[in-house]
C-alpha positions as CSV (number, residue, x, y, z in Angstrom):
1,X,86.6,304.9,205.1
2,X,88.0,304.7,208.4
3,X,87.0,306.1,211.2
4,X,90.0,306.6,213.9
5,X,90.0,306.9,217.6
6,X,93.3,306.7,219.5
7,X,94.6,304.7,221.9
8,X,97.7,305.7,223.9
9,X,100.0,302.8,222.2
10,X,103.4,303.5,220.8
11,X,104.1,306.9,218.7
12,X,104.2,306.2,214.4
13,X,107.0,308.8,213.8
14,X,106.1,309.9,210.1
15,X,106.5,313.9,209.8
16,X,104.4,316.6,208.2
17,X,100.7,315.3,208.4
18,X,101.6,311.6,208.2
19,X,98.6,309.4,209.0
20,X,99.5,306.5,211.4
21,X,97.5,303.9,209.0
22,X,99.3,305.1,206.1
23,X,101.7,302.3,205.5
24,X,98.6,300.3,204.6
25,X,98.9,301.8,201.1
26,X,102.9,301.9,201.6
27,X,103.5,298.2,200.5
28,X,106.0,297.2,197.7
29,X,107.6,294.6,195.2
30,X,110.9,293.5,196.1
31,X,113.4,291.0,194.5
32,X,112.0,288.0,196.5
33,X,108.5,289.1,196.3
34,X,108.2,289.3,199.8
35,X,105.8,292.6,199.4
36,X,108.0,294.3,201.7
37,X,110.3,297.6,200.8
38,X,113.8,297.1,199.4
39,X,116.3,296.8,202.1
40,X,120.1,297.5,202.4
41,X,122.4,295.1,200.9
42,X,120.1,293.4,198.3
43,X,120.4,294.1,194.3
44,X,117.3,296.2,194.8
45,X,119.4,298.5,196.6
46,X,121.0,299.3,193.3
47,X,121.0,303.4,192.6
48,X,118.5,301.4,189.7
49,X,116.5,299.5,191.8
50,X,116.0,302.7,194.2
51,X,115.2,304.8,191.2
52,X,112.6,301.9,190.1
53,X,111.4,301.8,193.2
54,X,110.2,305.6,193.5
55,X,108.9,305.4,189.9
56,X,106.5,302.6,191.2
57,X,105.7,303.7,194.1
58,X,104.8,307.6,192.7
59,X,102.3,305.9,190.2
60,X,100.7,304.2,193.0
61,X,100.5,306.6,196.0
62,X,101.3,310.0,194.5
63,X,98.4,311.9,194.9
64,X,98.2,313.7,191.7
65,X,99.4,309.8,190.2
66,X,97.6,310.9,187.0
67,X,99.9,313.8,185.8
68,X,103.0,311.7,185.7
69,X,104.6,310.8,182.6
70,X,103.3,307.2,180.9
71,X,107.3,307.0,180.0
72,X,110.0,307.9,182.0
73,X,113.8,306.8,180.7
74,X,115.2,305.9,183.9
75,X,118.7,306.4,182.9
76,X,118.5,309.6,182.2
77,X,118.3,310.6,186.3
78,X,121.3,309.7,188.4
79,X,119.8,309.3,192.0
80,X,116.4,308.5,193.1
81,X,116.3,312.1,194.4
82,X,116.7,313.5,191.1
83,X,114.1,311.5,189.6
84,X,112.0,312.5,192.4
85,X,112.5,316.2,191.5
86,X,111.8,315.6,187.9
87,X,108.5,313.8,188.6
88,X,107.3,316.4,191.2
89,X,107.3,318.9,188.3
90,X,104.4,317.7,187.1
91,X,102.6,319.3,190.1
92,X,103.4,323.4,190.2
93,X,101.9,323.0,194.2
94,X,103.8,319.8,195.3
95,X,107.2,321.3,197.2
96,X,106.8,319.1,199.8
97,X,107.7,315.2,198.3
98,X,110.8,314.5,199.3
99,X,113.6,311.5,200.3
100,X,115.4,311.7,203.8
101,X,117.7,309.1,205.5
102,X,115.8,307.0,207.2
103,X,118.1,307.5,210.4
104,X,118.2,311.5,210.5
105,X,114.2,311.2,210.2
106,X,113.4,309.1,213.0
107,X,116.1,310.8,215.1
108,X,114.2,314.3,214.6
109,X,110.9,313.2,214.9
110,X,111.5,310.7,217.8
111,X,114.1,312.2,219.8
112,X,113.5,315.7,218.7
113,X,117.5,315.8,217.3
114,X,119.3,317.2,214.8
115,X,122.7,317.7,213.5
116,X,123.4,321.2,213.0
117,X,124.2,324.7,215.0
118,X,121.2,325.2,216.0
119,X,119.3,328.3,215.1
120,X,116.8,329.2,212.4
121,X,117.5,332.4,210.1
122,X,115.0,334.9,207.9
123,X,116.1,337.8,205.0
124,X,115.1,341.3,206.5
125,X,116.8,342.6,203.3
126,X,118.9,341.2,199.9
127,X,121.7,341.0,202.2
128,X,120.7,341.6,205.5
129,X,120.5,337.7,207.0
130,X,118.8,337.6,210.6
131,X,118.7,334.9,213.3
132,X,115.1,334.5,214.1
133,X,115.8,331.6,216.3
134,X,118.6,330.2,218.4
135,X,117.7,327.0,220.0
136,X,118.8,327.2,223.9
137,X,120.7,323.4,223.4
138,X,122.8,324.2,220.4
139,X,126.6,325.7,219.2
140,X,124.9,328.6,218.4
141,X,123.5,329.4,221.5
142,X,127.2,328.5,223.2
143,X,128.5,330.8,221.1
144,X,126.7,334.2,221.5
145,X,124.3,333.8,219.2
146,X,121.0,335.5,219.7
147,X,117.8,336.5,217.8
148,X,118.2,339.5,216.0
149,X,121.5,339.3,215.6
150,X,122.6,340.2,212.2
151,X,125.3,337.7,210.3
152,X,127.8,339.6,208.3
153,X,129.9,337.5,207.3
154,X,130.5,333.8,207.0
155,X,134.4,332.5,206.4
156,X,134.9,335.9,205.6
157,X,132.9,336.4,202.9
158,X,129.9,338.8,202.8
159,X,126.4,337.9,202.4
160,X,125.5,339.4,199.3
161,X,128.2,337.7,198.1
162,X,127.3,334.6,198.7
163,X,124.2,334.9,197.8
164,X,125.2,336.2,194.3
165,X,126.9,332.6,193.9
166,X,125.9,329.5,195.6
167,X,123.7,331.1,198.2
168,X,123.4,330.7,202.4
169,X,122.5,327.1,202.2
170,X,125.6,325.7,200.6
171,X,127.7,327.3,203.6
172,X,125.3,326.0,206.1
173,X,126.0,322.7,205.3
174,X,129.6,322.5,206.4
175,X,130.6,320.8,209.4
176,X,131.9,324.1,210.7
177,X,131.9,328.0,210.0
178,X,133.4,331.5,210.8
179,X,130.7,333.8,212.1
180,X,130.9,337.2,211.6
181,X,128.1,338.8,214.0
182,X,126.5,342.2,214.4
183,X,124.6,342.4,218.2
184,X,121.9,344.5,218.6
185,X,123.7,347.0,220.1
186,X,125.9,347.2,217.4
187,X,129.1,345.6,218.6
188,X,130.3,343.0,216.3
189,X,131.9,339.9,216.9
190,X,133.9,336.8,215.2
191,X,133.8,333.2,215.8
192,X,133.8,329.7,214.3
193,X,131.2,327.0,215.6
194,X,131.1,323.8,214.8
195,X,128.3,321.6,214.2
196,X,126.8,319.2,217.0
197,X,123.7,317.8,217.7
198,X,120.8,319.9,218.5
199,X,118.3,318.9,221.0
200,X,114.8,320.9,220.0
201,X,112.4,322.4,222.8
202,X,109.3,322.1,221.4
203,X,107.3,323.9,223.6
204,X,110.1,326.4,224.9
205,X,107.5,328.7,226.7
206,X,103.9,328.7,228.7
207,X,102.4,331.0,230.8
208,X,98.8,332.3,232.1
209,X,97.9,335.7,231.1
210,X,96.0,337.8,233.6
211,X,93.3,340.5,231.9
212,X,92.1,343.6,233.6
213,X,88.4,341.9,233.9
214,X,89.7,339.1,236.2
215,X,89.6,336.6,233.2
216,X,93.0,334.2,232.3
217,X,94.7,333.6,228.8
218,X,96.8,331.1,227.9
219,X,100.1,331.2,226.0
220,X,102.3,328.8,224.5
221,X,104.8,328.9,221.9
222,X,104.9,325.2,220.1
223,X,107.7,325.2,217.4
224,X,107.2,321.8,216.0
225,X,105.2,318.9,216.5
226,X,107.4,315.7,217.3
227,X,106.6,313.0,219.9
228,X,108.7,315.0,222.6
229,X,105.7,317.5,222.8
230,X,103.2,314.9,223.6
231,X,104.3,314.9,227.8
232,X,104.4,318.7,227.5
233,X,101.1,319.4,226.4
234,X,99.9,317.3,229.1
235,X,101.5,319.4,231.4
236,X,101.0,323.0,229.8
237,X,97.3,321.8,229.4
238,X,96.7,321.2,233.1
239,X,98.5,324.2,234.2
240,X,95.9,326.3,231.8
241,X,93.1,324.0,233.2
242,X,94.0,324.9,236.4
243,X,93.9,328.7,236.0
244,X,90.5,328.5,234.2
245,X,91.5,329.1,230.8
246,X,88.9,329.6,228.4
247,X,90.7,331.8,226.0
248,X,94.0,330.3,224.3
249,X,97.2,331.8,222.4
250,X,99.4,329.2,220.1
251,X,102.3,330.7,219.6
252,X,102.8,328.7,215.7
253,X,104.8,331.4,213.5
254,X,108.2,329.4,212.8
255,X,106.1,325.8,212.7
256,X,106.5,324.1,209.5
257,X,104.7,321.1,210.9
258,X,105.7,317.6,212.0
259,X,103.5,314.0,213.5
260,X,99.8,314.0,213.0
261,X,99.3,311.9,216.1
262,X,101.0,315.2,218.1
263,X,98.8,317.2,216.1
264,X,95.6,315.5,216.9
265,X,96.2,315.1,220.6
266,X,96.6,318.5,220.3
267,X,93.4,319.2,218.8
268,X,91.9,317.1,221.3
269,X,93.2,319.5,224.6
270,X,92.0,322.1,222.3
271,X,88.5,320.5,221.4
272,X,87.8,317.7,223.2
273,X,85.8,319.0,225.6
274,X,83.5,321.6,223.6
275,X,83.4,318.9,220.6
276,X,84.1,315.5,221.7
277,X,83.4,312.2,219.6
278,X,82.7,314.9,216.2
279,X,85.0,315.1,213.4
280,X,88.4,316.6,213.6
281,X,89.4,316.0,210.2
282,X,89.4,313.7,207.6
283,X,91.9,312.3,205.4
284,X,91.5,311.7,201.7
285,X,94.1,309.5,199.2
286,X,94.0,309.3,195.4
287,X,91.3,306.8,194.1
288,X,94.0,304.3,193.9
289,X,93.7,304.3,197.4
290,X,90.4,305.8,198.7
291,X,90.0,302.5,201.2
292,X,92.4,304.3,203.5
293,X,90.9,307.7,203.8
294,X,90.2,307.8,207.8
295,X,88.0,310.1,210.1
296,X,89.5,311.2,213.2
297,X,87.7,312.4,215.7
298,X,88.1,314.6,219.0
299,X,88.7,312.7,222.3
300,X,88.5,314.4,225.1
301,X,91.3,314.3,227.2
302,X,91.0,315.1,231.4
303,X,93.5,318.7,230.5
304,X,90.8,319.2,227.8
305,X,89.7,323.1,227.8
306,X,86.2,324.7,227.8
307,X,87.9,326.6,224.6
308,X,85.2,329.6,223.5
309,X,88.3,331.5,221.4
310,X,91.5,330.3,219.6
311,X,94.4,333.1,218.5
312,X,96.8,331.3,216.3
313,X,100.3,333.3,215.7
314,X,101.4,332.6,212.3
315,X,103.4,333.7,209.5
316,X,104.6,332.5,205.7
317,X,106.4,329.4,207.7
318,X,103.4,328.0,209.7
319,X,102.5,325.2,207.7
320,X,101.6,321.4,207.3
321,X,100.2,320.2,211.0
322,X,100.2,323.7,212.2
323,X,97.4,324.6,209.3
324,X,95.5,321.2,210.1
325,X,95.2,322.1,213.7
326,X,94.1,325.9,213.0
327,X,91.7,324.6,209.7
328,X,90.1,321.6,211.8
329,X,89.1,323.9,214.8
330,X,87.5,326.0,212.6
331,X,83.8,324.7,212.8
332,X,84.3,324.3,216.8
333,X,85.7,327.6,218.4
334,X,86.0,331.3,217.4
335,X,89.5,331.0,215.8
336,X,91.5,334.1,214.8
337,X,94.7,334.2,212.7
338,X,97.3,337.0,213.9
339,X,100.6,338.2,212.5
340,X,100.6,336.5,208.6
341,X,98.8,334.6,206.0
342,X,100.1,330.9,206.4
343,X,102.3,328.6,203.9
344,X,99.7,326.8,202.6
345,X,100.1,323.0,202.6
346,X,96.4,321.4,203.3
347,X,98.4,318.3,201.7
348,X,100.7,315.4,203.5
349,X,103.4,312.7,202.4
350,X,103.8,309.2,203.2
351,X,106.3,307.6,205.2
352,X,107.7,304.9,202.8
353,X,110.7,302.9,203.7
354,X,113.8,301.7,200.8
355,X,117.3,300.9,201.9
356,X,118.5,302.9,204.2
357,X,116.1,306.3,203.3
358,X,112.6,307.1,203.8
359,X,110.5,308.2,200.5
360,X,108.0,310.8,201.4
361,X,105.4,311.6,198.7
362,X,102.5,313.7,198.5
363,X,99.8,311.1,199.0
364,X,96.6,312.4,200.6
365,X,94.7,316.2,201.3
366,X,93.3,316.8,204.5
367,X,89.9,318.9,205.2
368,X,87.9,319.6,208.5
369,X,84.4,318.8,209.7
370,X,82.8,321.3,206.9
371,X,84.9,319.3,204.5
372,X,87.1,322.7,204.0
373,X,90.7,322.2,203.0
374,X,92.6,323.1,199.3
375,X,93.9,326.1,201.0
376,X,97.2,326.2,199.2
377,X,97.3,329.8,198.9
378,X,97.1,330.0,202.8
379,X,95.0,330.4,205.9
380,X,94.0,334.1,205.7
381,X,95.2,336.5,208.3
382,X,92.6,338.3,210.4
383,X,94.6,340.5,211.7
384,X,98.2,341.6,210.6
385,X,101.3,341.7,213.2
386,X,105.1,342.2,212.6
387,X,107.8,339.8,213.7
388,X,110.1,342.2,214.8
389,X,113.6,340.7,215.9
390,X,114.5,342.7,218.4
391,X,111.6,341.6,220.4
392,X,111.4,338.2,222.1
393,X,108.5,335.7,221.2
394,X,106.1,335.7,223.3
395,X,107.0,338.9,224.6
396,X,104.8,341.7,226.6
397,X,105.8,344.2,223.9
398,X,105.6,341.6,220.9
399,X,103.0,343.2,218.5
400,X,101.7,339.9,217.9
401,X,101.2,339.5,221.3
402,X,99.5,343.1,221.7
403,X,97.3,342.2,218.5
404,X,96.2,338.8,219.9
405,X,94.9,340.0,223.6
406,X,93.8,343.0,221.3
407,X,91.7,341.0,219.4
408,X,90.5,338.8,222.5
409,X,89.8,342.1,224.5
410,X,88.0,344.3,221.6
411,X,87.6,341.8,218.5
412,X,89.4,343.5,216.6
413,X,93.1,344.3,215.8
414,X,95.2,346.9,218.0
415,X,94.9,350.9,216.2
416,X,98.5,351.2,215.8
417,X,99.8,350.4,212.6
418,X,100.5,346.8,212.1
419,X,103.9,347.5,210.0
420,X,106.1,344.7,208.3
421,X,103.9,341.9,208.8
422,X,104.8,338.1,209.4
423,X,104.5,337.4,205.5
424,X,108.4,335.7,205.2
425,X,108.0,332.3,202.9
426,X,110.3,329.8,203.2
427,X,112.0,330.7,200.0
428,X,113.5,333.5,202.2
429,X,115.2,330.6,204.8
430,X,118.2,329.1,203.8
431,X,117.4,325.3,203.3
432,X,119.6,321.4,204.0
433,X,117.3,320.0,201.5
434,X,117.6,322.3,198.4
435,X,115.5,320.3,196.0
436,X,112.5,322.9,195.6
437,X,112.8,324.0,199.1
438,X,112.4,321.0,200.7
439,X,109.8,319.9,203.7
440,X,108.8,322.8,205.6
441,X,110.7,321.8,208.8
442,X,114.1,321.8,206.8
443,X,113.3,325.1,205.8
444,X,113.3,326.5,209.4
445,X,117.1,325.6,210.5
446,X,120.6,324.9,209.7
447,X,120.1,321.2,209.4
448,X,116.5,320.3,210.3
């Protein structure tokens, strides 16, 4: 096993809990048996030699290997991604494999870009389709939109609708649409966006708390972990040193997840100090594999906080490196969960390049310190919130906001009622990647 401490070198941009040393176990057969991954413009490239190339490379690295077919009739699939889907099927709890183009991935997860109109939507009802979030660099935000807001109708058909056929998704997809908007006053308004390309904030909003009894909270919102977050933690970090911060609010309930090594650097503002050089988390493969598990452990970092308590915001969309952050800082700080129950995804995929796409597979679990992970079924709210759309994140008046300092004032949750709590799975988001819901991150916006 390997244990990990990091250096400051170049970021690896592989999404959704992706170890940095995991292309050790990502190495291939091609046609000239170089060892090295099929590349455009060789026969390997074939929509064959793709699909043989994902059947190999599942039977090797898949971490649930052993449930997979002994045959499988190739011909019988006609793309890679639908043989993907077919041998994911296997596994009930694996809706996270996936393939992307290897050009859209690295420019989300190393520029923070997307193409897309730029906001992220939730179901309040069967037909009542809500923006949650509208990202401030985006066509959405140019035109109007706003969280809240209620969509009507798109190219003038109603929701319901369009759900009753080929649902949201499909519609999202096109290069442009007619918006049909209800404000939150009531007014309504129509106009057609098109698509463009979306830059992501992924810390959109910090700020120090002040408490009656002289003490300071922190608060930050952090919507996805990609390498652009890395220089704004420094900075949010030292600005919460600064003010004495011993008590901490992430703001997580739309994060679906994104690069370990954000994650982890993370984890070590959050625990270096109170922890450092003990385990953060370690990271387990099949037993095809077990010479790459790794141990990584807190650093501390100079913006490191003195943390004593931890409120994580979440809902049915926190998942992946969000849940690894929350699950590893268990054993180190009093950590609370407010608002939902998360996703559930103590799992992480691969980064594996082929032709022009990247091939992301289930390959490893993750657990913390106490060796506690398999939480599939969530990370258990300890004290329920709503998400109420009307109300900005982060917000005075949020309820999960008033049920975080709540719980950091009293230790326990506020007496009002908590009401519709932050409980929306991604099956509720309409989805790019509609293969059995796709990565969480896809799941949270237009085009992710």
């Amino acid at each position: 096993m390997t244990t990990v401490r990091r250096d400051n070198g170049p970021m690896k941009f592989l999404p959704a809990i992706i170890v940095a040393s995991a292309l050790t176990v990502a190495g291939c057969s091609s046609e000239n048996g170089s060892g090295l991954p099929p590349q455009v413009g060789t026969s390997a490239c074939s929509i064959d030699g793709q699909k043989q190339f994902v059947l190999d490379k599942m039977r090797d690295v898949y971490f649930w290997y052993e449930l997979l077919p002994a045959t499988v009739d190739l011909a019988a699939y006609p793309t890679p991604e639908a043989l993907l889907e077919y041998l994911v099927s296997f596994q009930p709890v694996d809706n996270f494999s996936f393939i992307n183009l290897a050009e859209t991935d690295a420019q989300f997860f190393g520029a923070g870009q997307y193409e897309g109109f730029g906001f992220s939507t939730r179901f309040e009802a069967a037909d009542d389709l809500r923006f949650t979030r509208v990202f401030g660099s985006s066509p959405a935000n140019g035109a109007g939109f706003a969280r809240g807001q209620q969509i009507l109708m798109l190219n003038g058909r109603t929701i319901a609708d369009i759900e009753a056929n080929e649902g949201v998704g499909s519609l999202f997809s096109l290069p442009a649409l007619e918006f049909t908007i209800r404000q939150l006053d009531g007014t309504e308004f129509t106009t057609t966006v098109n698509k463009d390309i979306v830059t992501i904030d992924p810390i959109p909003q910090h700020r120090v708390i002040d408490r009656p009894d002289g003490t300071s909270v922190g608060y930050f919102e952090l919507v996805t972990f990609i390498s652009t977050a890395d220089d704004q933690l420094l900075t949010v970090f030292g600005d919460f040193q600064a003010a004495g911060v011993t008590d901490l609010i992430v703001d997580m309930r739309y994060n679906g997840g994104g690069l370990v090594n954000t994650a982890e650097l993370l984890g070590d503002y959050l625990g270096g100090a109170v922890a450092d050089n003990t385990v953060f988390s370690r990271t387990l493969f099949n037993d095809l594999n077990s010479a790459s598990n790794r141990i990584e452990f807190f650093q501390r970092e100079v913006e490191s906080l003195i943390l004593s308590r931890l409120v994580v915001i979440a809902t049915g969309q926190t998942a992946s490196a969000s849940e690894l952050v929350t699950n590893s800082m268990f054993p180190h700080v009093d950590v609370s969960i407010v608002g939902g129950t998360t996703l559930g995804k103590p799992v992480g995929q691969l980064g594996i390049p082929f032709c022009d796409k990247i091939l992301r597979p289930t390959s490893f679990e993750t657990v913390n310190s106490d060796n506690d992970g398999q939480y599939f079924d969530g990370l258990q709210v300890d004290c329920a919130a709503a998400d109420l759309l009307n109300v900005p994140i982060g917000d005075d008046a949020d309820p999960n906001i008033v049920a975080a300092l709540s719980v950091l004032d009293t230790g326990a949750c506020p007496a009002q009622a908590a009401g519709q709590v932050n409980q929306q799975k991604p099956e509720d988001m309409h989805m790019l990647n509609a293969r059995r819901g796709g990565p969480p991150w896809q799941q949270l916006t237009d085009a992710w």
